[in-house]
N, C-alpha and C positions, 0 to 999 in steps of 0.2 A: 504494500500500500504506500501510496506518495500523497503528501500532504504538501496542497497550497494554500498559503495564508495570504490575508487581502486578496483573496482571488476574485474579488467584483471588481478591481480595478480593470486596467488596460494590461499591463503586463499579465495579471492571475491569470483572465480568460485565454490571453496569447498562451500563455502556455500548457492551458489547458487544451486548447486546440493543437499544438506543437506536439504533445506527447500523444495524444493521438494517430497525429501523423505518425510519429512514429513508429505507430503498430501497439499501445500500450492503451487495455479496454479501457473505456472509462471508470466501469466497476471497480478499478485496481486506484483512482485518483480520485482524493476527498478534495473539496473547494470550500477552505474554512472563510467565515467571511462576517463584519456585523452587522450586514442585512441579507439573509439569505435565499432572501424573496429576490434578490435583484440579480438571484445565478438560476430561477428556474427555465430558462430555455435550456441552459445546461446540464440542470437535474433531467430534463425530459430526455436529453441522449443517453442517460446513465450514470453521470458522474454523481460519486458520493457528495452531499453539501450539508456541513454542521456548521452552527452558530459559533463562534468564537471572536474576543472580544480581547485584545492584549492587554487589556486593565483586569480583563478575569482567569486564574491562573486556573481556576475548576473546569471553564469554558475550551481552554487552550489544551487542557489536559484527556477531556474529554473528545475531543477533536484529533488531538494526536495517537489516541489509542489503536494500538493495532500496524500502526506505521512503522517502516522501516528505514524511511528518509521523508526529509520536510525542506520543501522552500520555502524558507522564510523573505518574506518580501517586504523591506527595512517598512517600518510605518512612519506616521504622520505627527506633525507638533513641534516643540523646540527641541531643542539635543535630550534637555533633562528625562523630558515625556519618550522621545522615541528609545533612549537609549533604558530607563526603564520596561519598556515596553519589550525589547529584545531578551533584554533577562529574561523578565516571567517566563519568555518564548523556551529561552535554552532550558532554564531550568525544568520547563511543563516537559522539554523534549526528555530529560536527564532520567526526569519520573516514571517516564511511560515506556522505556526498554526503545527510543530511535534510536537508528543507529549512527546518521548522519546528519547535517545539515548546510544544505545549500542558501549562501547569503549573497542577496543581491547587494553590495555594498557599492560604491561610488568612486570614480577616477580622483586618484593623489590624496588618500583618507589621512594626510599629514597636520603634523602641528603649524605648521608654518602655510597652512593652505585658510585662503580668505574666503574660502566657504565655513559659513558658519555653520553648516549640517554635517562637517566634514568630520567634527570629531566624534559621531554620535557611531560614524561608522568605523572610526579609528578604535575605537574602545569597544566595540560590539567584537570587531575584529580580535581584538585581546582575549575579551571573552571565549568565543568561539575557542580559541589557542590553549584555554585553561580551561575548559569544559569535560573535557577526558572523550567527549564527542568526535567520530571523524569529521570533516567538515573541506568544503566548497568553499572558495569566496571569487564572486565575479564583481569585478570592480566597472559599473557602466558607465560608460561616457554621457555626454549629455546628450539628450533623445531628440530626435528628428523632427519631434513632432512639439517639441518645446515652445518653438516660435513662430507656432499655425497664425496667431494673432497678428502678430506683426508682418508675418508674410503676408496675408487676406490686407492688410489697410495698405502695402504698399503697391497691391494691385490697384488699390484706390485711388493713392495719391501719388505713385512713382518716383514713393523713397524710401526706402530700405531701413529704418534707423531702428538702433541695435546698442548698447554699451562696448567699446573695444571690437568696432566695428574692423581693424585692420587684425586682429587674432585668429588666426585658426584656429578649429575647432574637429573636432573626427565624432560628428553626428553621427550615431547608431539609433536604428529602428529599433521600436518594440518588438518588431517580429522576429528579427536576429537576435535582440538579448534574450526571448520567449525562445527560439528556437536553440541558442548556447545554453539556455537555462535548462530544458529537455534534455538534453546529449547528457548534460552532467548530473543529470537525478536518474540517468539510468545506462550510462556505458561505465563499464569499470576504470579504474585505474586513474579516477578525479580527486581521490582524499591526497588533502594537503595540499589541495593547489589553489593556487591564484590566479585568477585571468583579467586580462584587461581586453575589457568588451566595447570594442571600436567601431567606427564605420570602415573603410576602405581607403579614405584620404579626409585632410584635414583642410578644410575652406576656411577663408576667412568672406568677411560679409560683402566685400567687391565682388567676388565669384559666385555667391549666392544669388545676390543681387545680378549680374548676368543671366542665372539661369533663370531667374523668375522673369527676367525679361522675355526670355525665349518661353517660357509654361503659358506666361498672360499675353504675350503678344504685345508687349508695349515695351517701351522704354524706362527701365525701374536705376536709379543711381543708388548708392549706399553713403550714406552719413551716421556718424557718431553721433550717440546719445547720450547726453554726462547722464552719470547713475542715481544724481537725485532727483531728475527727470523723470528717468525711468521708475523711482520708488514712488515718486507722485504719482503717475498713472497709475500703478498698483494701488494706491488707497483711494486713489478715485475710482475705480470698480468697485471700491468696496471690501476687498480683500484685509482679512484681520493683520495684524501688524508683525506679528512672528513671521506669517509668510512675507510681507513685504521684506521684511530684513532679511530673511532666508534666501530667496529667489535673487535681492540685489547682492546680497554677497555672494552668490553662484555665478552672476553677471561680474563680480569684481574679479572672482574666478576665473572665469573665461578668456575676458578681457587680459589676463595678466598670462597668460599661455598655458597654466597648469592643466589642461583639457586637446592640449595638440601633440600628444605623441599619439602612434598610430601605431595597432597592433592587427596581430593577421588570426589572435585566438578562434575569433568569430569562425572562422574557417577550418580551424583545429579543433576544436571542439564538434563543430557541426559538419565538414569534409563537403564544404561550399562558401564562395566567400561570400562576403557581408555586402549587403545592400547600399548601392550608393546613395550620396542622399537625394539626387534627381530622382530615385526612384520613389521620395516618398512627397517631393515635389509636385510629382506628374500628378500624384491624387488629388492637389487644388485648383488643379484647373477645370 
């Protein structure tokens, strides 16, 4: 049995669909989640779906019963919340006889990194290492699909703006980290490893901006966005304030290059390479 936690997000269902692919029934994959009403398309194929809740260790426990590996898929909040939230995870895992755990964690999980979510996975990561657990960790770049918003208005306005607009960046799909995510809950020979989950090449936002030219059919430029700009628009949607400073310091990230090394695991793990980021382009137009 394989356990996915937060599986109503985007990656859970990706790779609830990805394991499939791969030949593995749904009967054999639970989809732990805390609303489980929002996985019933997926209950209807078969897959197992229990309520769990990282604030409940009874819930997490009960969810991982009977499992042999778990992806845990980091949650949500400030460092303090998510990185409690991890524990509960390993320890519910510790209790209930898994034998593994697979951890989506995040590119450059260092002290010295201006992401402010970075150390919730630097220290999950520790844990993990002092668990007595075997254990995965995929380290994922930032997702492809991160900057739907900004992409969609610059088809509007035919300007690209972005924080550290001249940075590269090695965008990886949901469906390559879903699909890397896969490979490694079920080919042998992934305890103890690390992967740094990339796209294929690292753009900065001049080149992005080209191809959104060519996707919309217009002429789109690219300009720099200073980052208190960018946090203001986050509180003007409306977004609570953790993620405003979470999200700008990921863009301080960015911006600063710690997200532009380029790795080929995507392809080693999964024995295909990784999706470029046109390919997740072409689906806005």
């Amino acid at each position: 049995m394989i356990v996915i936690t937060a599986a109503s997000g985007r990656l859970g269902r990706a790779t609830a669909e990805a394991l499939e692919a791969r030949g593995v029934a749904p009967s054999q994959v639970r989809l732990a989640a805390r609303s489980p009403d929002r996985l019933a398309d997926l209950a209807a194929r078969g897959f197992g779906i229990a309520a769990a809740d990282y604030e409940r260790a009874d819930m997490l426990e009960a969810a991982f019963a009977g499992a042999k590996t778990v992806l845990l898929i980091s949650s949500m909040g400030i460092d303090a919340d998510r990185l409690r939230h991890h524990r509960q995870a390993i320890e519910a895992a510790q209790r209930t006889g898994v034998e593994r755990i697979v951890y989506t964690s995040a590119t450059h999980p260092s002290a010295d990194s201006r992401f402010e979510w970075a150390g919730a996975h630097r220290l999950t990561e520790a844990l993990l290492a002092e668990s007595g657990l075997a254990w995965t960790i995929l380290r994922d770049n930032a997702y492809a699909a991160n900057n739907a918003g900004a992409y969609l208005q610059a088809r509007r306005s035919g300007v690209l703006a972005l924080p550290g607009i001249d940075a590269p960046v090695a965008y990886v799909t949901h469906e390559d980290v879903a699909a890397a995510a896969a490979a490694a809950l079920t080919a042998p020979g992934h305890e103890g490893r690390i992967y740094e989950i990339t796209g294929p090449e690292a753009l900065d936002g001049h080149r992005i901006a080209a191809m959104l030219g060519d996707v919309f059919g217009r002429s789109i430029t690219a300009a720099d966005l200073p980052l208190a700009d960018f946090a203001q628009g986050l509180r003007a949607a409306g977004l609570p304030e953790f993620v405003v400073t979470g999200v700008t310091s990921f863009q301080a990230a960015l911006a600063a290059g710690e997200y532009a090394a380029v790795s080929d695991d995507v392809a080693r793990l999964t024995g295909r390479p990784a999706q470029p980021l046109r390919t997740y382009l072409d689906t806005l137009a």
